[in-house]
C-alpha positions as CSV (number, residue, x, y, z in Angstrom):
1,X,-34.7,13.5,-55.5
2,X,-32.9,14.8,-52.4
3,X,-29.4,13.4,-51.3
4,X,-30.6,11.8,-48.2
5,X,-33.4,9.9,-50.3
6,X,-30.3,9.2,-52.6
7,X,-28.5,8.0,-49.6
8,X,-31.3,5.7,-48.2
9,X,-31.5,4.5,-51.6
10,X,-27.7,2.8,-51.4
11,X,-28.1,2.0,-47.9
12,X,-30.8,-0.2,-49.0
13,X,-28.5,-1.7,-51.6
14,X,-30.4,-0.1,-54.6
15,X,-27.6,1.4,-56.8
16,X,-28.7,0.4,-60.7
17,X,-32.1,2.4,-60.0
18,X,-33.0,4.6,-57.7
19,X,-36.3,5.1,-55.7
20,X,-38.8,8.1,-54.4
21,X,-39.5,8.3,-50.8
22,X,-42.6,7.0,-51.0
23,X,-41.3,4.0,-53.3
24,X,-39.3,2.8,-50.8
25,X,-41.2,3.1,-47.6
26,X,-43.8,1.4,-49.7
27,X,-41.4,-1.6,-50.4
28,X,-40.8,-1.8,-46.2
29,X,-44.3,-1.2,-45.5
30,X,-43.2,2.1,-43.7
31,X,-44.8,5.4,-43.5
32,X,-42.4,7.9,-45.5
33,X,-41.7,9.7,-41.7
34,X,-41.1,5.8,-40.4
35,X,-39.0,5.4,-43.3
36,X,-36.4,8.1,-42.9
37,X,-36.3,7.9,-39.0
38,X,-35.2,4.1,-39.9
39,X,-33.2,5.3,-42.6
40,X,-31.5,7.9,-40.9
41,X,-30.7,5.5,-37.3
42,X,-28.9,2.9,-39.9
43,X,-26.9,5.8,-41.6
44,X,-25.7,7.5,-38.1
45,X,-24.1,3.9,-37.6
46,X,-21.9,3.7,-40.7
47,X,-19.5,6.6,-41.9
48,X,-20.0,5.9,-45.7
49,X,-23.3,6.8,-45.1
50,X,-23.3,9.7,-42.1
51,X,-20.7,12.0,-43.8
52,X,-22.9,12.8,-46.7
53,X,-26.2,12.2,-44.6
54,X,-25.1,15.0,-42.3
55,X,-23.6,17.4,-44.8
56,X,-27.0,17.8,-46.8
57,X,-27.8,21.3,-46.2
58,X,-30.7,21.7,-45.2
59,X,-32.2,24.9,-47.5
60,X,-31.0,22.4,-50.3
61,X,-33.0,23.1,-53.5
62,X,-33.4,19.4,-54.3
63,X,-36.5,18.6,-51.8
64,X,-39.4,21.1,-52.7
65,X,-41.0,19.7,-49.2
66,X,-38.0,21.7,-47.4
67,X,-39.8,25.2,-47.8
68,X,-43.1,23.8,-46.6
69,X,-41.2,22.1,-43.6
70,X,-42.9,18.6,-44.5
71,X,-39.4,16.6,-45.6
72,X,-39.8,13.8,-43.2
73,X,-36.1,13.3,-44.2
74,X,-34.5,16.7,-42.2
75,X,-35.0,17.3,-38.4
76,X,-37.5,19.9,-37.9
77,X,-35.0,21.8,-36.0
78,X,-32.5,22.2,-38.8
79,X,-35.0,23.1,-41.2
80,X,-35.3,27.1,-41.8
């Protein structure tokens, strides 16, 4: 699991287990791209959350959707 699902996971207040992308746009009734642009527009707003969000580098090895440019969770732009 990649830091910013990680990240979405506390800012959703789920710290004792910790969900997939999928598993939590599911529990929203999101799409997993609806899910991080939500995700990511509640994080920008609060430091806790924006430090880390913004510090995941984006050729991370955590996310195996980064090398197929599908990680709905990275701007397309940052993602090499």
């Amino acid at each position: 699991m990649c830091e910013r699902v990680q990240i979405m996971n506390l800012s959703l207040d789920y710290v004792e287990e910790l969900y997939c992308l999928s598993c939590l746009a599911q529990q929203q009734d999101l799409s997993e791209a609806e899910m991080a642009e939500t995700a990511k527009e509640y994080v920008q707003g609060r430091e806790c959350f924006k430090t880390p969000w913004d510090n995941f580098a984006p050729q991370a090895q955590t996310c195996p959707l980064l090398k197929y440019q599908l990680c709905p969770c990275q701007n397309q732009s940052s993602v090499a």
